[in-house]
N, C-alpha and C positions, 0 to 999 in steps of 0.2 A: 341597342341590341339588334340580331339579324334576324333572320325570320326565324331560325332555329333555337333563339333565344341565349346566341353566344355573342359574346362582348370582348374587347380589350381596355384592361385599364394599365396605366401606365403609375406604378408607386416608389416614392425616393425613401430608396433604404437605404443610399449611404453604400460607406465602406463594410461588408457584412458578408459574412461566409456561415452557413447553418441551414438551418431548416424552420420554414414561416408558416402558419395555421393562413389560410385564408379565407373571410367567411365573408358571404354577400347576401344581399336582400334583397328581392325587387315586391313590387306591388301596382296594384292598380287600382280602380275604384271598386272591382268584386274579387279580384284575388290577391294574395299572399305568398310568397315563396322564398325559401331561405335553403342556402348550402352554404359547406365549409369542407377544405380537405387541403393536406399539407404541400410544400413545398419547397424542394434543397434549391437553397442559393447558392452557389459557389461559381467563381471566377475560374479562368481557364487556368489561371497558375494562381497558387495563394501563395505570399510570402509572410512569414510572422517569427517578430525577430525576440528571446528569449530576452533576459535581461534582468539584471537586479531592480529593486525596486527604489534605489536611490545609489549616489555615488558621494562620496567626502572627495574635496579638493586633491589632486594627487596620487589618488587611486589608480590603478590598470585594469581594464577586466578583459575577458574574453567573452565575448557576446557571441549568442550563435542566431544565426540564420536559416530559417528553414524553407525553403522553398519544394513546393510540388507542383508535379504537370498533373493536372484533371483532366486534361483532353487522351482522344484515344489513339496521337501520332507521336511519336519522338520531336522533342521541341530542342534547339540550341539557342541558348539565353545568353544575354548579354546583360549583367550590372553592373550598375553604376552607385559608387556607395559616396557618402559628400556627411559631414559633420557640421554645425554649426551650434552658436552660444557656446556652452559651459564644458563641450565636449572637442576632442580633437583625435585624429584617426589616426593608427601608431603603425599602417599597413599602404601597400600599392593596391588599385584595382585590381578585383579578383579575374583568372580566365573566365573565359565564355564557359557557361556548363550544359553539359550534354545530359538530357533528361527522358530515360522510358517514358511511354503512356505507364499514370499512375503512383511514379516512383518521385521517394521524395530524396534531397540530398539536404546536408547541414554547411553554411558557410562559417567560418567562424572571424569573428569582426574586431582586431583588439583596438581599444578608446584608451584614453586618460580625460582625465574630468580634472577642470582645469579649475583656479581658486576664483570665488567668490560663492554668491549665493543664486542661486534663479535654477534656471532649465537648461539642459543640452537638449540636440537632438539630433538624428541620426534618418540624413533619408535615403532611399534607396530608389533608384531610377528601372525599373525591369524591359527589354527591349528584346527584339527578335521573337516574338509570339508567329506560329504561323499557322493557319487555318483555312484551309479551302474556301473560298469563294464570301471569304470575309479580313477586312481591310482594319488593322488594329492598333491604334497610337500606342505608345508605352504607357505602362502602371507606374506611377509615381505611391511609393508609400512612406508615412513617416510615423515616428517613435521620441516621445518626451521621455526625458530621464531626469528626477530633479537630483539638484545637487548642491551640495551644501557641505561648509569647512567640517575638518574633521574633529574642530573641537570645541564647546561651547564658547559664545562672546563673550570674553569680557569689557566692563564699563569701568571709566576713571571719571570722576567729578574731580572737578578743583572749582575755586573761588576766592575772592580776594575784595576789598574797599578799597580804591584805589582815591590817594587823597588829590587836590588840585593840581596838576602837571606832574604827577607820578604816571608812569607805563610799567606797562605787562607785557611778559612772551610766554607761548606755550609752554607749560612742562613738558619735559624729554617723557614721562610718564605714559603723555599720553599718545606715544609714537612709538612706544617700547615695544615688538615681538609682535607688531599687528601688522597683517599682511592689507598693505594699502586697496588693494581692490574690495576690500572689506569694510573699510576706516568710515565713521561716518561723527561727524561732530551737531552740536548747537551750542549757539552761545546768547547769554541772556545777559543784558544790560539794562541799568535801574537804578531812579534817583533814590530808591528805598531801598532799607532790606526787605528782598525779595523769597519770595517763594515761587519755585520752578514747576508750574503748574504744567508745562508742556512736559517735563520729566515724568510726571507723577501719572500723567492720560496718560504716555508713551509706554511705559514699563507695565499700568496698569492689562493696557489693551493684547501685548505680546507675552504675559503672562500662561504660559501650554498647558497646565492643569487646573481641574476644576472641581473643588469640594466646595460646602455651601458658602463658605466664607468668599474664599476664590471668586464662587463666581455672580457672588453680592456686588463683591468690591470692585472687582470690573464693568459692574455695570452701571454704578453710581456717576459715571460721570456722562455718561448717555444721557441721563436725565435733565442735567445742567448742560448741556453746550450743545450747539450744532452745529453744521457743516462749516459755516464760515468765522465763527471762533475757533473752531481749530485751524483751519488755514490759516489764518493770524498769526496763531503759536507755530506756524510751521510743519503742521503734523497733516497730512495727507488723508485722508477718513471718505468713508461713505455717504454717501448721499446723505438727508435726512430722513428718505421712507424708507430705507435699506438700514438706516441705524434705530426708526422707531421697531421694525419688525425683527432686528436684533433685541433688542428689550423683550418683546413679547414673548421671542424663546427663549430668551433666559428667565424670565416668570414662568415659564412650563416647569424648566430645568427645575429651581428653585422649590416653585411647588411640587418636584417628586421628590423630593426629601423631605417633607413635612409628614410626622406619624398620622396615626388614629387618633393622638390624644393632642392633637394640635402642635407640640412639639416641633423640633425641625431635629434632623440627625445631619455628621458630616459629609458624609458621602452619598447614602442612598436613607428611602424610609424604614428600612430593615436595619439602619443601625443603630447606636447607642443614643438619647438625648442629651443635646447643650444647650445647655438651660441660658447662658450669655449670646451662641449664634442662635438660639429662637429669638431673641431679644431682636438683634441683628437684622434677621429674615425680616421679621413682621416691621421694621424700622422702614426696611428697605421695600418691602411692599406696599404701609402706608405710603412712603412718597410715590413710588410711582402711579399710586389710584389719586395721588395732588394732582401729578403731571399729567392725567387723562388717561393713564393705560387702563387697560382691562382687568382688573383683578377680582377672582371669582367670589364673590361675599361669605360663600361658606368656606375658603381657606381662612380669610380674615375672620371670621366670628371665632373657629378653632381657633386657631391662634391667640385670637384675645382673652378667650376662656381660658387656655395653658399658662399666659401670663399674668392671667387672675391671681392664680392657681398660686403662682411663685411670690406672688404678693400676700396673700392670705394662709397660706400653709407651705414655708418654705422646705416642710422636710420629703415633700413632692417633689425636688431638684436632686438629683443623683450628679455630686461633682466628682466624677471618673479620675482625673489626674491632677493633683494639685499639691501643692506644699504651705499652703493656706487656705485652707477649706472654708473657713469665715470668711476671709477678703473676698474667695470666687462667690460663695451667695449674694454679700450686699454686692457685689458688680453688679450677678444677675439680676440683683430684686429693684437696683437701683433702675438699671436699664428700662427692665418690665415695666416700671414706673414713669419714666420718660416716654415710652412707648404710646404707653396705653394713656397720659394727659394729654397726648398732640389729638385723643381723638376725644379729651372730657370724659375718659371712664376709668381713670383712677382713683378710687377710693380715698378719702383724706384723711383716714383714719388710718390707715393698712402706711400710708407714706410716714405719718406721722411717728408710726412704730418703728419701721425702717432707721428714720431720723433717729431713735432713743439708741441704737446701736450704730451709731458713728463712727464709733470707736475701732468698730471694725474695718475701715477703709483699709486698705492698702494704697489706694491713689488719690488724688483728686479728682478725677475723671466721675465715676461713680459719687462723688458728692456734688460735682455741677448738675450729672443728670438728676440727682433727686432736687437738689435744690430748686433749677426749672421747673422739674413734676409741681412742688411746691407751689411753687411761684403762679402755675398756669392753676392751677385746682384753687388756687384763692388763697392759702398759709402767705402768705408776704414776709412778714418775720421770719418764719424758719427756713424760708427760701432766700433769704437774702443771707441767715446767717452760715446756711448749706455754699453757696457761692464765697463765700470771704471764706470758710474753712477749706474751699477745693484747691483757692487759689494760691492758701498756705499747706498744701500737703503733695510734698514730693512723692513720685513714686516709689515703694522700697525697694529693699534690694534685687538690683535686676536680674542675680541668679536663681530667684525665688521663683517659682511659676507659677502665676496664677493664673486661674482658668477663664482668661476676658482675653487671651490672645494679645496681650497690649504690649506696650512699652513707656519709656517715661516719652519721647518722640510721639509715638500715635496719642497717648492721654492729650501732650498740649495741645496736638493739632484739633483732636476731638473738643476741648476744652475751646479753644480758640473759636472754631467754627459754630459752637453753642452760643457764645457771647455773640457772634454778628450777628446765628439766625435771628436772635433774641431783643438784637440792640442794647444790650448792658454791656455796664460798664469800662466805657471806650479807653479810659488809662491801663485798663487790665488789658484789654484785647494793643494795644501800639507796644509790652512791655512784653508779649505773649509772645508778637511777629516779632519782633527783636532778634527774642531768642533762640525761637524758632528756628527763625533763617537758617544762624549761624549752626544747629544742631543739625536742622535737614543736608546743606550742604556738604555736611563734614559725614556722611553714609555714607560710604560706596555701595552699601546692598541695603535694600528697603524692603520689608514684608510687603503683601498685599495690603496688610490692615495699615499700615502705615502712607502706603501713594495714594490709597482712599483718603485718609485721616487728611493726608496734607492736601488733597484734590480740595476735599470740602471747605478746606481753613483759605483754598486761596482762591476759588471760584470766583467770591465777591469783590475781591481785592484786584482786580485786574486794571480794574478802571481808578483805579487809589494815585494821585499828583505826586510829581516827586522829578522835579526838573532835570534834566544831565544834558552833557555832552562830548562828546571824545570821537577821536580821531584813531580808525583801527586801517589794519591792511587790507579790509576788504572793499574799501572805498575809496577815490582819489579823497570825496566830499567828505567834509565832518559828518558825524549823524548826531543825531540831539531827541528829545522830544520831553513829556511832562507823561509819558508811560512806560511802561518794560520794554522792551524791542527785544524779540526773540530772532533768528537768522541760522539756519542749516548750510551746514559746511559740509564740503566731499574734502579728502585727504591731502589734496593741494593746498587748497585755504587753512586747514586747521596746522599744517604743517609750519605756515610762514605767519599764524598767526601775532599780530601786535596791536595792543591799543595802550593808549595815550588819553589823561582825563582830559580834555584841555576844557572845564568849566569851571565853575566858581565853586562847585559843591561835592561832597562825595561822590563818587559813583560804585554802583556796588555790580561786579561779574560773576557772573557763573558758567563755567563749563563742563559738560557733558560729552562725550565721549565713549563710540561702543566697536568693537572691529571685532573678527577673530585672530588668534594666534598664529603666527606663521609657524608654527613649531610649537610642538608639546610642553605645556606648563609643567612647571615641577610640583611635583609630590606638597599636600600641604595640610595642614589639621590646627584646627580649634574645636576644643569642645571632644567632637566627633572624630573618629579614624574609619577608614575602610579598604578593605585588601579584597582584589580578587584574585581567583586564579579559574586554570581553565584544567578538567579532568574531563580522562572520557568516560565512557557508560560504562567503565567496570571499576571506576573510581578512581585509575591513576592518572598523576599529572600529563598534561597533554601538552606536546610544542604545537605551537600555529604555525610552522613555518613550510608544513610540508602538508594538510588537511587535504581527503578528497573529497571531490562533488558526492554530496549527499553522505557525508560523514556527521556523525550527530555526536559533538560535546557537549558536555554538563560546565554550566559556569555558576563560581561558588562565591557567593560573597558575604562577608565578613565585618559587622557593622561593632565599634564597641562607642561609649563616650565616658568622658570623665564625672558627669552630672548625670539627674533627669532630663530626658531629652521627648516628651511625648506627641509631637508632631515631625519627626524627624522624617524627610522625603528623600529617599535613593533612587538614583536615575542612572542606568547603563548606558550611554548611547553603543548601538552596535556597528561594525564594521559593515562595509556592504556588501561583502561577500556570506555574512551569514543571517539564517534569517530564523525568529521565535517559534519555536511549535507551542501552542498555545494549549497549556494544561488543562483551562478551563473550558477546553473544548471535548464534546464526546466523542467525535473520532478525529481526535486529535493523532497522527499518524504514530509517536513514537509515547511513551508511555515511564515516568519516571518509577512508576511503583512495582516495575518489571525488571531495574536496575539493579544490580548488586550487594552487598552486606556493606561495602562503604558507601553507597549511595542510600542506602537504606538508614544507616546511622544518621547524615544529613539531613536528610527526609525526616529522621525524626526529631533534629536540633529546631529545623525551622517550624514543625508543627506546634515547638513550644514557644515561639515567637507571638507576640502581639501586633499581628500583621490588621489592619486599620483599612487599606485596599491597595489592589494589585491590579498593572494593566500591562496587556500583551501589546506595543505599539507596531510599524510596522519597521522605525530604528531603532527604539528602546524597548528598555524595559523598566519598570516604573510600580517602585509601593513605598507607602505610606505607613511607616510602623514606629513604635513605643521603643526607647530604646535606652535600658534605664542603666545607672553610673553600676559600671562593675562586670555585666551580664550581656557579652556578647552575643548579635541578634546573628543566625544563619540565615540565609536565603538562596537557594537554588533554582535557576531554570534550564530548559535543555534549548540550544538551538543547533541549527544544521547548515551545515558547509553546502552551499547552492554554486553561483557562479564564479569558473576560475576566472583568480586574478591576483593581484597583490596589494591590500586594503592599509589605509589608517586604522591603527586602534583606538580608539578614546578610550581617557580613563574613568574610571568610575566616579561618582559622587555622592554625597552624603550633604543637605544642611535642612537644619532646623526653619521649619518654614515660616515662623513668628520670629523666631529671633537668627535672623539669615546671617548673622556677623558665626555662628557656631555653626562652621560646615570643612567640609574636607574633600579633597581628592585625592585619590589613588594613585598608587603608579602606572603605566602602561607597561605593555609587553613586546612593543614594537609594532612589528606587522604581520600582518595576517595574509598569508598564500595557501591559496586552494589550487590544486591541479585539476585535470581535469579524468 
């Protein structure tokens, strides 16, 4: 400081236009002193370029540019505009523009957003600043815009046992309508039947949504594997203190869904109890209080008390959706019993009773885990006779729902992975993997509950003998080994893909496969249908071909199914010319309950919907609803026409998120042009 007690500090704000508090301190050994008082940053010219907030492959937009002069002379500017990645510029350099003190002008920028996934970006060079008796290099500014196909991935599996000098070529399947810059493969070779444990992380980890189950199951395998086991499998991952302190927030997450009464709910603590995902939760919270994470003692003591509870008084258990109301309690009570012996506080008398209603199974799953409970509390007899019953009892019918989220696929895997934690009975577990294999491979769509089920069944098996050898096109060399050899392919290799056994034994392939569409899928329904359309705010049909900036339509969608369908998950992706006004916001700008008598009738179809949860994204739109055989579900939300261009539409979707083989897409409508 100077003698007058003024200073210069010198602070890096970065790229920043606004206005900054600045407060200081000084002191000495008898005094104290503090001030504070505001201050506008702004640069001599600010330029800040509009833009949607994502692009689909193919796209046009018209981005606008704003530039203003903040100085107090007439400035003539010189830009330079340059595109790079995912984005490419559909225009010549703009003139020099000529700018009052004060005045701002709009450039307007048109792009295409080219195919793949990642980021564009858009920089702009500004030159010609002129200022008395100050010397000014150019402003360089830039603008990420991500960008992403216009229509959801899909994935082909295939596989095969390829016997002694038998070959393989790719199926054309998996080269069908996928746009190469998207294409991405692995292939997994094995003296065994295998199980695709890098599928199961892979699908687990890129899984977008998260209800308690969701985001249990993704995080099971955090617990089992680190950084250099999955580089092994090929899969790319985070460090391991970037993926311990992913666990940690998912224990937050997890524990805000856990009620008052120890319970756990789907979505948040406010919603209804699942008496099988408490089971679940507190499974998945024991292990990770094995694996050393932090878990708070009074979530686990609630919880153990709630699974008391369903062992000793099961009419405590509310099964909200089911077509087997007996099979969903012994699941749950068998679980809770599984649960709570891994910690020695299950009751041998409460399992024992359990046991007297066997009858009740619907799976085998729920009679290994009581069996085990058995087994570890001390019964040995009824636990061994609970295990030989599991091992003979198929799932029933899989139209039936039962409330364990399962399938006969997650049962064996569950079942499977019981018998290694446990080390029994190793002919059951070689006849389990067997079938397994051949079941997992032959899914082209897996639940969550199911990539976990088969994570856990194949964690331990990694390291399991099983000689091979064969000769593919990715190598001059043979390859061989006595383990799995997993190997990621880009669209070249998977394209020319061949392998040849040349050993003396089986050899068993698996391939995986996932791109996007170079063109819209067609129209397609199981189970499930769904129809949208697009109305404006006085309820009639709207064409997208001609929308202006800041036009608000209503989009109406139409959910029906042939069955029970009670986890059924609808997902809009939106063009990127339009964007969500989100109802569950309080000044949310535009207002559904201020619409019309036909939007008002809608309004009142979907109020009678069994909506589960809803989320405003910033491409989708995305709920979670019940959607029972006969009784189509409505759903309406508003969004609005933002930046002109001429967009991909995606179509809508629909699928059962337990049983993902029951799902559907809609038609599109083509494309979407906003003017401006």
């Amino acid at each position: 400081l100077n003698e007058q007690g003024e200073g210069v500090v010198t602070l890096p704000i970065g790229d920043f236009n606004g206005e900054l508090r600045v407060m200081a301190q000084a002191w000495t050994a008898d005094d104290f002193g503090r001030g504070e008082s505001k201050v506008v940053v702004a640069a001599p010219v600010i330029a800040e370029l509009n833009m949607p907030r994502f692009l689909a492959g193919g796209d046009d937009s018209l981005l606008a540019l704003d530039v203003t002069n903040l100085t107090d002379r007439p400035q003539t500017l010189n830009i330079a505009l340059a595109a790079s990645g995912l984005l490419e510029l559909l225009s010549q350099q703009p003139q020099p523009v000529n700018l009052a003190p004060g005045v701002r002008t709009t450039l307007f920028v048109p792009v295409r957003a080219l195919e793949g996934f990642g980021e564009g970006e858009i920089q702009a060079t500004i030159s010609g600043l002129n200022l008395p008796g100050e010397t000014l290099g150019a402003q360089h500014k830039q603008w990420q815009i991500g960008v992403r196909p216009a229509w959801p991935a899909q994935t082909v599996n295939s596989g095969i046992a390829l016997a002694p000098g038998e070959s393989w070529h790719v199926p054309e399947q998996h080269l069908a309508n996928v746009s190469p810059a998207t294409l991405q493969g692995q292939l997994l070779l094995s003296g065994k039947p295998p199980l695709n444990l890098a599928r199961y992380i892979r699908e687990l980890k890129a899984y977008p949504y998260g209800c308690l189950e969701q985001t249990a199951s993704g995080l099971f395998p955090a617990l089992y594997t680190n950084a250099a086991q999955l580089q092994s499998l090929g899969i790319t991952g985070d460090s391991d203190e970037k993926r311990r302190a992913a666990v940690d927030i998912g224990i937050s997450r997890i524990l805000q869904m856990q009620r008052d009464n120890g319970g756990f709910a789907l979505w948040d603590e406010n919603g209804a109890e699942e008496p099988w995902l408490t089971a679940y939760a507190m499974d998945f919270l024991i292990r990770a209080g094995e694996q050393g994470y932090s878990v708070p003692p009074e979530a686990i003591n609630r919880g153990n008390e709630r699974l008391l509870r369903y062992l000793q008084d099961p009419g405590t258990m509310l099964i909200r959706y089911s077509d087997n109301t007996q099979a969903s309690t012994f699941a749950a009570q068998a679980y809770a019993a599984l649960v709570l012996a891994r910690q020695q506080k299950a009751p041998l008398g409460a399992l024992r009773e359990i046991w007297e209603r066997r009858s009740h199974a619907a799976s085998g799953l729920p009679l290994m885990q009581l069996g085990i409970a058995l087994n570890t509390m001390g019964d040995a007899r009824r636990g061994e006779e609970a295990i030989t019953l599991a091992l003979n009892t198929p799932r029933q019918d899989e139209r039936q729902w039962i409330a364990d989220y399962g399938s006969s696929l997650r049962d064996n895997a569950l079942m499977l992975s019981l018998l290694e934690e446990n080390n029994l009975r190793p002919d059951a577990q070689n006849a389990l993997l067997s079938s397994l294999s051949e079941q997992a491979f032959g899914q082209r769509w897996l639940s969550t509950q199911e990539n976990n089920a088969l994570f856990l069944a194949a964690h331990s098996r990694q390291a399991s003998a099983g000689a091979w050898q064969a000769q593919t096109s990715l190598e001059a060399q043979p390859l061989s080994g006595d383990k799995a050899l997993t190997r990621n392919l880009d669209a070249d290799q998977l394209a020319a893909l061949e392998v040849t056994n040349t050993g003396s034994q089986p050899l068993w392939l698996r391939l995986d496969s996932s791109g996007y569409p170079s063109s819209a899928p067609e129209p397609a329904s199981n189970v499930l249908q769904i129809e949208r359309q697009i109305l404006g705010t006085d309820g009639q049909r709207k064409s997208l071909s001609s929308l202006r900036s800041g036009e608000l339509v209503l989009v109406w969608l139409t959910v029906v199914a042939d069955r029970n369908v009670p986890d059924a998950l609808v997902v809009d992706l939106l063009p990127a010319g339009l964007e969500l006004e989100n109802q569950n916001l309080a000044d949310s700008s535009a207002s559904l309950p201020e619409s019309g008598s036909e939007v008002q009738n809608l309004l009142n179809q979907m109020q009678q919907a069994d909506i589960q949860y809803m989320e405003f994204r910033d491409d989708r739109f995305v709920a979670a609803v019940v959607v029972n055989e006969g009784q189509p579900v409505t759903l309406v939300y508003l969004a609005r026409a933002v930046t002109p261009g001429t967009y991909q539409l995606a179509q809508p979707q629909v699928e059962s998120m337990y049983v993902p083989q029951w799902r559907a897409t809609g038609a599109s409508e083509g494309l979407l042009i906003v003017t401006p």
